[in-house]
BADREN-924958 format. One line per 2 residues: number of its first residue (from 1); for each residue x, z, y of N, C-alpha, C, O. Coordinates in steps of 0.001 Angstrom, whole numbers, plus 500000, padded with zeros to 6 digits. Example, Ala and Ser with C-alpha at 12.3 -4.5 7.8 and 13.67 -1.06 7.14 Angstrom:
<rs>
1	513190,507800,494310,512300,507800,495500,513200,507800,496700,514236,508465,496681  512850,507080,497750,513670,507140,498940,512900,507870,500030,513409,508039,501138
</rs>
This chain:
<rs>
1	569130,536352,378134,569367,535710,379436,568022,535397,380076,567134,534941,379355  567763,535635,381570,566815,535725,382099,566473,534111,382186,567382,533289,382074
3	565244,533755,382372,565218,532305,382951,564203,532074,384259,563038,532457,384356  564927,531399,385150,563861,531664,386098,562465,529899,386211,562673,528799,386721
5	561879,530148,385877,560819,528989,386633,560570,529282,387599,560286,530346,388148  560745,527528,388093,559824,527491,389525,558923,526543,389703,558839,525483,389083
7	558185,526970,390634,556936,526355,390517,556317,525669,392050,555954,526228,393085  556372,524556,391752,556321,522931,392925,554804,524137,394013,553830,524472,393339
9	554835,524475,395122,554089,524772,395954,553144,523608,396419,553645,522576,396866  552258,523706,396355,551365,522389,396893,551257,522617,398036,551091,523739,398515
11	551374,521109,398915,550413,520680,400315,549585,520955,400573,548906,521098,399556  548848,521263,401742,547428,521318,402219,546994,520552,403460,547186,520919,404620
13	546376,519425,403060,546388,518517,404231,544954,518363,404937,544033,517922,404249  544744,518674,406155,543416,518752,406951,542986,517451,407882,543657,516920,408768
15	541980,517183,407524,541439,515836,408880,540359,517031,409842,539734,517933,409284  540340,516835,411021,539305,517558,411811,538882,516382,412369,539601,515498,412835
17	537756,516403,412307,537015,514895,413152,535931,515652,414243,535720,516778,414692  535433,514376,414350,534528,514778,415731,533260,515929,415094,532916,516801,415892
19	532723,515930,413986,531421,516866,413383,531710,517447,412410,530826,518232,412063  532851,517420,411580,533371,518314,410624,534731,518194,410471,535477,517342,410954
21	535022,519255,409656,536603,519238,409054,536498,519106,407865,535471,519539,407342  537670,518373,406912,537944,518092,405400,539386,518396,405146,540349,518154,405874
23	539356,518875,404169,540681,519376,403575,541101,519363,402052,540175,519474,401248  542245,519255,401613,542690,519181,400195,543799,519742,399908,544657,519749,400790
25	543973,520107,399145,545399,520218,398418,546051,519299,397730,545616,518457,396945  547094,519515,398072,547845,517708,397734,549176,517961,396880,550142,518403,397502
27	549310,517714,395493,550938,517705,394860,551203,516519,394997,550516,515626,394500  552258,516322,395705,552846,514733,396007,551544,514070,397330,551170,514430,398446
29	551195,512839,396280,550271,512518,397077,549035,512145,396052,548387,511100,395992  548943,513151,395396,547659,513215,394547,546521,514712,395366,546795,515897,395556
31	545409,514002,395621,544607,514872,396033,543898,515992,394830,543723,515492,393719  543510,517402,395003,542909,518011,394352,541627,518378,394798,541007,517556,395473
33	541085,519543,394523,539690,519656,395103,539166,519841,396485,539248,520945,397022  538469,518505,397275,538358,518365,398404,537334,519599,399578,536226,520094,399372
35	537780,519678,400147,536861,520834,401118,535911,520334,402235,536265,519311,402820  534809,520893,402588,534044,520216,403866,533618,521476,404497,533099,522346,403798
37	533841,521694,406099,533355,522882,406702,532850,522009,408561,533574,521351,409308  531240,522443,408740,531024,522135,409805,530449,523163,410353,529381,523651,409985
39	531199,523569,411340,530899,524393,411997,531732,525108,413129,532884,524677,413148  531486,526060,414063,532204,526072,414864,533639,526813,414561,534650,526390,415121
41	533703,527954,413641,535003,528461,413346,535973,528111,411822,536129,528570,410690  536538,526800,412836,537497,525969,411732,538681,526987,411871,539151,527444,410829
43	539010,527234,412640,540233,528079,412667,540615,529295,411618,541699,529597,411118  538912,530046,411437,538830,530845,410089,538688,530394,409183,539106,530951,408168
45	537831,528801,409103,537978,528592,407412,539421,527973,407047,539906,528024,405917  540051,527363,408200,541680,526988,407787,542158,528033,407134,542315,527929,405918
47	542508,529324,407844,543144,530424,407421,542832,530973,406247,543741,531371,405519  541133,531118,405762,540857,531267,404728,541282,530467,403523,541439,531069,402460
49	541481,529172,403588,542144,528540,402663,543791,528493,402301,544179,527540,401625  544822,529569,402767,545543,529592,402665,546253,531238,402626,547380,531729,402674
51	544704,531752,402499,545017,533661,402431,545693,534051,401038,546332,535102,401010  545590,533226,399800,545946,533520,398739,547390,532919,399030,548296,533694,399337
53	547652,531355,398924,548493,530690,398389,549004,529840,400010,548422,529325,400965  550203,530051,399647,551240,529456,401255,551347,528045,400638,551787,527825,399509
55	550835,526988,401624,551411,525935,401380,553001,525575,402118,553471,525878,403214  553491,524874,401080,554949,524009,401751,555117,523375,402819,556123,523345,403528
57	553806,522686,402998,553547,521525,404240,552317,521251,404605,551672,520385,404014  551931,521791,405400,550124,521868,406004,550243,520909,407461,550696,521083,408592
59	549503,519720,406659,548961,518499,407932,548137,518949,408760,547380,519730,408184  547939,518861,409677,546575,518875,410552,546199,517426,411297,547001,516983,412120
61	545429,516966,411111,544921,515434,412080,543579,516304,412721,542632,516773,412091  543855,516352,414266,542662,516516,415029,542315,515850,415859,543135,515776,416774
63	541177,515127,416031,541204,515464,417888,540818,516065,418300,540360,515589,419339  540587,517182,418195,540586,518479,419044,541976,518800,419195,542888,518521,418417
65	542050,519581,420576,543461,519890,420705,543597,521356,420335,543039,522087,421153  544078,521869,419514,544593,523118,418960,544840,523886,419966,545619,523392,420780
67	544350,525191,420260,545360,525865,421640,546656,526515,420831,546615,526504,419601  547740,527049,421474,548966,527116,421194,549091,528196,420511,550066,528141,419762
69	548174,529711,420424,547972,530953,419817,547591,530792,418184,548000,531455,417231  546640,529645,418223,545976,529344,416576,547413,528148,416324,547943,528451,415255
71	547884,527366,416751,549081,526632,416276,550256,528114,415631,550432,528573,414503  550761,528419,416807,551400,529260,416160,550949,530230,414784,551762,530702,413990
73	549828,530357,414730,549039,531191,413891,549185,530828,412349,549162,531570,411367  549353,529364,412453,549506,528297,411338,550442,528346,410909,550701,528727,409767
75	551408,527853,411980,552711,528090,411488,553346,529017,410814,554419,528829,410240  552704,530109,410841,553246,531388,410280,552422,531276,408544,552860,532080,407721
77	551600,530573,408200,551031,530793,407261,551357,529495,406046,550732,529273,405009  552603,528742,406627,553316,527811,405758,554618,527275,405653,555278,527285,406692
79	555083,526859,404746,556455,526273,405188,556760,525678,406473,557541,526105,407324  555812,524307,406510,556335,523714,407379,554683,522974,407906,553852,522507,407126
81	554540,523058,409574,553316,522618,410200,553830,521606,410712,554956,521507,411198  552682,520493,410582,552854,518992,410951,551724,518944,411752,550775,519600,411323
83	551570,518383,412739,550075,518555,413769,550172,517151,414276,551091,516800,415016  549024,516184,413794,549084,514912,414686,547818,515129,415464,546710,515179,414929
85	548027,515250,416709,546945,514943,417976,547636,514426,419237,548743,513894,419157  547007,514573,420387,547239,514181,421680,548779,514216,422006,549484,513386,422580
87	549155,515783,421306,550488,516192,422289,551534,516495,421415,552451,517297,421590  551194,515417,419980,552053,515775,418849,552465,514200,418290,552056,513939,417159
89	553091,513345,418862,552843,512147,418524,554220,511539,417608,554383,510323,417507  555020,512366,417068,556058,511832,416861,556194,510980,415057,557140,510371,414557
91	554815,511301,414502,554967,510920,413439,554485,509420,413870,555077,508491,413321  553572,509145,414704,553333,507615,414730,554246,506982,415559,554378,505761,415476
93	554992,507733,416464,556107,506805,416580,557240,506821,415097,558131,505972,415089  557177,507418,414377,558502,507116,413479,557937,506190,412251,558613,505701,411347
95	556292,506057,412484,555871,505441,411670,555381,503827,412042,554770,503064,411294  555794,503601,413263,555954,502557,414193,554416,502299,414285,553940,501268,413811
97	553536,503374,414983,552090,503035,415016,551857,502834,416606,552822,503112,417318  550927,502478,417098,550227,502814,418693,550400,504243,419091,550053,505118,418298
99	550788,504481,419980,550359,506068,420377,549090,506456,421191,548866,507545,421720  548287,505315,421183,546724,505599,421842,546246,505650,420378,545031,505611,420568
101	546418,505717,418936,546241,505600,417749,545259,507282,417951,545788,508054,418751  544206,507686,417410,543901,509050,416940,544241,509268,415413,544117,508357,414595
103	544625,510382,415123,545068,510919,414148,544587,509914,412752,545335,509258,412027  542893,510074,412661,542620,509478,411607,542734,508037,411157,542630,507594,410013
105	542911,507557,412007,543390,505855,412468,544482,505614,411664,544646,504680,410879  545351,506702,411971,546685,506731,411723,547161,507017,410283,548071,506570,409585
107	546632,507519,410190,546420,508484,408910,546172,506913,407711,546853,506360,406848  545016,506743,408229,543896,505432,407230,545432,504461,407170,545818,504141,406046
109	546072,504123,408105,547333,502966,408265,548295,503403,407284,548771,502741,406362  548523,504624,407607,549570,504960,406492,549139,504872,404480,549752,504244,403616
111	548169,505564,404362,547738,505118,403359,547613,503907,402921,548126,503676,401825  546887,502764,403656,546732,501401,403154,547772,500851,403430,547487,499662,403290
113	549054,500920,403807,550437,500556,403653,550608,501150,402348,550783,500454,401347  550568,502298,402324,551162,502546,400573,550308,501921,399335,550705,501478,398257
115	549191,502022,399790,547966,501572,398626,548310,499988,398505,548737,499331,397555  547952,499621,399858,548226,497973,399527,549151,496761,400090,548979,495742,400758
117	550565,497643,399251,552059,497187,399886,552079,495485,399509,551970,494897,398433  552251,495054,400757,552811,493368,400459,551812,492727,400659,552063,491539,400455
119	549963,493013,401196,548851,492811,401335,548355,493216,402939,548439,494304,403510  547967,492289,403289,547334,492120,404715,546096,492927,404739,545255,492459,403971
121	545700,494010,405383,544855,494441,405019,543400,494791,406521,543678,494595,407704  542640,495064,406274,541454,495328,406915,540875,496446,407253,540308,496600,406171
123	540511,497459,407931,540251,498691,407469,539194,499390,408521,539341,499768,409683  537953,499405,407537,536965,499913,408492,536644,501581,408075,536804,502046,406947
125	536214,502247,409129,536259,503491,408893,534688,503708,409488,534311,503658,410658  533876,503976,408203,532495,504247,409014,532430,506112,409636,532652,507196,409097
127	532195,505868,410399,532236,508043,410875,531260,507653,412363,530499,506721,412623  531631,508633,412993,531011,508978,414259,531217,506995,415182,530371,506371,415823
129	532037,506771,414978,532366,505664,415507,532809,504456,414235,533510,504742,413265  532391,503471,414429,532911,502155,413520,534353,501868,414145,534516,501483,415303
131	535577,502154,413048,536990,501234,413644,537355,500235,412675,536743,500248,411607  537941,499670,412799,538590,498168,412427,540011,498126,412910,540516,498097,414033
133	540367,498130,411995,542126,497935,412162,542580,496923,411010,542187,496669,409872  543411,496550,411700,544033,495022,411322,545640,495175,410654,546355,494686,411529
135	546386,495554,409693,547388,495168,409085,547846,494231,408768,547256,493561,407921  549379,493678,409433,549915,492120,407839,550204,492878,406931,550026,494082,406751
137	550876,491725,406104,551046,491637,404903,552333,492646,404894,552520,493262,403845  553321,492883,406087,554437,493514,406310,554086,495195,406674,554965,495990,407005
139	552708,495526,406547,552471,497047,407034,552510,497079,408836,552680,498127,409458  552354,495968,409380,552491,496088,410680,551051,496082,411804,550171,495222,411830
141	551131,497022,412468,549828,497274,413236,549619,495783,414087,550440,495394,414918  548263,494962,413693,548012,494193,414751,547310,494317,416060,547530,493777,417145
143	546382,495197,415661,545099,495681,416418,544117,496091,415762,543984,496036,414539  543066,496708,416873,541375,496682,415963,540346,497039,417320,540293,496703,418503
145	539668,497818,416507,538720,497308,417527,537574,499107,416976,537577,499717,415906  536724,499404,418381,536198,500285,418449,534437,500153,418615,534088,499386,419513
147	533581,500675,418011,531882,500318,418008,531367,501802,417801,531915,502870,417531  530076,501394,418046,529479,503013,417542,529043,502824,416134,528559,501792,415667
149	529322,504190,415378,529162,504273,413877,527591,504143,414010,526853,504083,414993  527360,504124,412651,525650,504011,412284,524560,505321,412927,523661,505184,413756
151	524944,506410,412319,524409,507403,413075,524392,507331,414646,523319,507381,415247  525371,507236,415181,525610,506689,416818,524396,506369,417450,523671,507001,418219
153	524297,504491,416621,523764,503596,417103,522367,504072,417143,521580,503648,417989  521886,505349,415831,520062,505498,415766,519687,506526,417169,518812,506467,418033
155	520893,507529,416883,520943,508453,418295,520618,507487,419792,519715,507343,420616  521910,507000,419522,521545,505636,421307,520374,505506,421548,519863,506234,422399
157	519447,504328,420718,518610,504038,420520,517023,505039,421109,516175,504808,421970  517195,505960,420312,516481,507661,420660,516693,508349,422043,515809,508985,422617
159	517967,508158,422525,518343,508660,423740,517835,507678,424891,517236,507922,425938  518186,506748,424456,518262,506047,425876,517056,504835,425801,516998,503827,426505
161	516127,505249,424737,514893,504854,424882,513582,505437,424670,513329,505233,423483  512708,506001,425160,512215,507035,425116,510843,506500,423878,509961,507164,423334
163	511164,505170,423803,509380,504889,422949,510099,505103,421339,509565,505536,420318  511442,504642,421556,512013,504520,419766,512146,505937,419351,512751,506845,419920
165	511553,505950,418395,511774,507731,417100,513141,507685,416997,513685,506580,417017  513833,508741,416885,515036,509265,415909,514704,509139,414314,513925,509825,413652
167	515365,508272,413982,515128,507954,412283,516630,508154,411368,517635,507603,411819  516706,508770,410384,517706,508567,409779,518137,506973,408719,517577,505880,408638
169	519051,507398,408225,519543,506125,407513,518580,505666,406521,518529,506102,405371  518028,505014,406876,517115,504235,405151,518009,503330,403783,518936,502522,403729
171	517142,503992,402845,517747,503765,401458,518234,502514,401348,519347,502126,400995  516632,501536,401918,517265,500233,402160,516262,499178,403132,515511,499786,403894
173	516201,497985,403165,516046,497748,404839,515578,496370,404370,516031,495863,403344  514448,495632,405321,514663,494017,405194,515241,493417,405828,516058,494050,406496
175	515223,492460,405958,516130,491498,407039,515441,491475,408551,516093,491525,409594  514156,491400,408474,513309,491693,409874,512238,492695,408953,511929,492661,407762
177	511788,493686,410192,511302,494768,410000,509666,494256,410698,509537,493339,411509  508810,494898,410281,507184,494903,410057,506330,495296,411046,505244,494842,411406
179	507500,496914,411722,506810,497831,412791,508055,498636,413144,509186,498622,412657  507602,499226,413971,508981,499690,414764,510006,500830,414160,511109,500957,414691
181	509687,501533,413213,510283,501917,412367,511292,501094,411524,512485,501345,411356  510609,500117,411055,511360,499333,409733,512350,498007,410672,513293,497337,410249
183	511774,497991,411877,512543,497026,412920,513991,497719,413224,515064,497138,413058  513817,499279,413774,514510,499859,414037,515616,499876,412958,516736,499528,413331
185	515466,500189,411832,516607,500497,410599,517107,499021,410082,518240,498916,409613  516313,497983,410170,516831,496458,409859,517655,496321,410775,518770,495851,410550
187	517238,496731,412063,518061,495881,413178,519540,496940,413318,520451,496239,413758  519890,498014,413136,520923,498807,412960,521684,498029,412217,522622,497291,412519
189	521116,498304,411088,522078,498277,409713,522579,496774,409333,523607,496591,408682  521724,495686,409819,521739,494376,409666,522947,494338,410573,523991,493716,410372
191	522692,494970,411420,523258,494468,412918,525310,495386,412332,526282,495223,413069  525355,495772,411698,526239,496358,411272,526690,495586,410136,527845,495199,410315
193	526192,495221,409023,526808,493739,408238,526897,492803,408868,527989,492303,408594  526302,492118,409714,526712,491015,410477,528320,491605,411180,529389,491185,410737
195	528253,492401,412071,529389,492970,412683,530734,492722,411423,531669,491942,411601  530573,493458,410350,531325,493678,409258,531784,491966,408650,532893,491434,408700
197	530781,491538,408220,530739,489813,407429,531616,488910,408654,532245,487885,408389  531517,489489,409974,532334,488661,411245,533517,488593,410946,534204,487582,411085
199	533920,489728,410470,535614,490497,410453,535968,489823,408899,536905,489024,408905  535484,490006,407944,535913,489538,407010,535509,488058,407274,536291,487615,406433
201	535032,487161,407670,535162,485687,407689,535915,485379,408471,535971,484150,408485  536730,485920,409348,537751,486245,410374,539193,486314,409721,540153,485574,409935
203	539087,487417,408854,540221,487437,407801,539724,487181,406203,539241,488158,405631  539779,486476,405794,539206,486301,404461,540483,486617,403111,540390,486832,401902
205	541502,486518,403966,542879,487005,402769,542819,488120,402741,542958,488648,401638  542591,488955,403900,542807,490645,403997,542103,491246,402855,541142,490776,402245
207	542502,491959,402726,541876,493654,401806,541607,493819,402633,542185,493908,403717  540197,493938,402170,538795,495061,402353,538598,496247,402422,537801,496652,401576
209	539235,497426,403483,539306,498927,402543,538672,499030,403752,538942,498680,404901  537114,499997,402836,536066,500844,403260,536507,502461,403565,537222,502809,402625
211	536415,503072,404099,536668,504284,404253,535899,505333,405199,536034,504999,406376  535072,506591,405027,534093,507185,406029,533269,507383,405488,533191,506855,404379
213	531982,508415,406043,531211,508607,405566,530073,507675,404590,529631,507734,403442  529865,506574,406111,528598,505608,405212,529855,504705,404301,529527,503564,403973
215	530979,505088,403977,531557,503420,403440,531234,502970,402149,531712,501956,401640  530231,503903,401496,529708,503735,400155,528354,502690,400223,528204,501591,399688
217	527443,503466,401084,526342,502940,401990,526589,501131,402063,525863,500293,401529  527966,500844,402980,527633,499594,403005,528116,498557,402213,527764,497388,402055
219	529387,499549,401553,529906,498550,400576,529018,498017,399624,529479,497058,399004  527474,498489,399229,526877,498684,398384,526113,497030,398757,525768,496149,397970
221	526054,497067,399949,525656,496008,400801,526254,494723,400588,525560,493777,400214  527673,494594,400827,528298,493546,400998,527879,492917,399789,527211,493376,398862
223	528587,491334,400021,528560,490312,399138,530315,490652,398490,530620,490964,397339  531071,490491,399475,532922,490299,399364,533184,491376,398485,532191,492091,398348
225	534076,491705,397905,534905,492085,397771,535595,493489,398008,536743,493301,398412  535376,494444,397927,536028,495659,398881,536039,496827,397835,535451,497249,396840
227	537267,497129,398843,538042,498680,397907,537313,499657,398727,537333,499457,399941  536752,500552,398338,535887,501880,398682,537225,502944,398145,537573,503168,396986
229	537899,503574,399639,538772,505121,399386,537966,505836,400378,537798,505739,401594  537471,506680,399325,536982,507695,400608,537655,508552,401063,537119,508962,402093
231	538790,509188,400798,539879,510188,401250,540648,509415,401675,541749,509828,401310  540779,508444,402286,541866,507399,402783,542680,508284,403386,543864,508519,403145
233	541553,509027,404642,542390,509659,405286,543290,510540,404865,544487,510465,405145  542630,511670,403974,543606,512737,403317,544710,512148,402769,545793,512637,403092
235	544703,511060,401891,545989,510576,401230,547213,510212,402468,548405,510520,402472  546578,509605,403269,547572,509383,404547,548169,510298,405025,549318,510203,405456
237	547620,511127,405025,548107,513151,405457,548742,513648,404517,549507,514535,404893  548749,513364,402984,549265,513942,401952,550955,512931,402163,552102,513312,402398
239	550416,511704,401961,552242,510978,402259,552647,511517,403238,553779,511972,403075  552137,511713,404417,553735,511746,405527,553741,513747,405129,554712,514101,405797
241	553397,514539,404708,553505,515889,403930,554498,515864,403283,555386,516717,403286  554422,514287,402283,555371,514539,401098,556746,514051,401995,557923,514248,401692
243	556375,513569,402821,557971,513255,404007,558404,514334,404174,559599,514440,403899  557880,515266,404546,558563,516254,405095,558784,517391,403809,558852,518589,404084
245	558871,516993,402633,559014,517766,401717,560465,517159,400780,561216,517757,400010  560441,515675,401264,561592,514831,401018,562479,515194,401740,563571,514931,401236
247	562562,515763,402860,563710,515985,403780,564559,517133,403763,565748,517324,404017  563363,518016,403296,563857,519621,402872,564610,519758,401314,565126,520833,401006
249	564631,518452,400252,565132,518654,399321,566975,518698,399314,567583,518927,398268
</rs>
């Protein structure tokens, strides 16, 4: 007698942000080996990651808006395409979010509802921009709030002052700086824990969840308390995946 196995198809869940794209493969909502591509043809390295093996349920979080030729294109290369951007909003309404929410926002909410059920939570996302979003204890959106990320702030600085250097992130910093170099990286980065130490003395019950590029960077910093996920986002993309893999059973 013949026997047939079958075999669970994995997720493939994508964040596209403002300077790169990240991607994973997801069984359930366990991440596997994470991907990073910056550059201008995301559309080929998407496709390339799915030339061997069809996923079941392929997320996309952009803000870029997809044109409708590469959407369809997708679609053909999985079970089932989930697209949260501008003109795709129906998962944050069913997930009772903002619809001025961007994808990764959204994404970070859903995760720290599952991660930290019954817990008021906090959630800064260091990237191109600093966000702050505010959870109760019930998973319910309060608000947050929008700044320029660290990189941002050295660019600004460079742009729109012609005597300050372009400097990257320093290892580490004093509290007041010596010369205009060491002024420059104190007064950023200081100026970014103060920002941060505001919010948590603001909420002092909340969970702490770090998430983004620098969120290693500053957690390293703090005094409090804090959960460092750096795939926040992907996991958020991998649950509402596994939604739509719950529905098809």
């Amino acid at each position: 007698m013949a026997v047939r196995i079958c075999f669970k198809v994995a997720n493939l869940v994508i964040d596209i942000g403002n300077t790169a794209l990240k991607a994973a493969w997801a069984d359930g909502i366990t991440l596997g080996k994470t991907f990073r591509y910056q550059g201008e043809k995301m559309s080929e390295f998407i496709l390339s990651l799915v030339s061997r093996d069809k996923p079941e349920v392929m997320v996309i979080s952009t803000v870029r808006e997809l044109p409708q030729q590469t959407e369809e294109r997708f679609r053909k290369e999985c079970g089932t395409l989930v697209i949260l951007d501008s003109r795709h909003q129906d998962v944050l309404e069913s997930k009772g979010l903002p619809l001025f929410f961007t994808p990764d926002r959204a994404a970070s909410a859903i995760a720290s509802r599952y991660l930290f059920k019954g817990r008021a939570c906090t959630i800064f996302d260091f990237g191109t921009t600093l966000t702050i979003d505010f959870l109760d204890a019930g998973g319910n959106y309060l608000g947050g709030n929008i700044s320029p990320g660290c990189r941002t702030r050295f660019k600004a600085l460079n742009r729109y002052s012609r005597s300050l250097p372009l400097l990257d992130t320093p290892v580490q910093t004093d509290i007041m700086g010596k010369d205009v170099q060491s002024s420059v990286e104190s007064g950023i980065i200081s100026g970014i824990i103060f920002e941060i130490e505001g919010y948590l003395g603001q909420f002092p019950d909340n969970i702490a969840v770090f998430t983004g590029g620098d969120a290693i960077y500053f957690a390293k910093r703090m005094k409090n308390s804090i959960f460092v996920v750096c795939n926040l986002v992907l996991m958020g993309l991998a649950l509402i995946a596994e939604d739509y893999v719950e529905k098809d059973l």
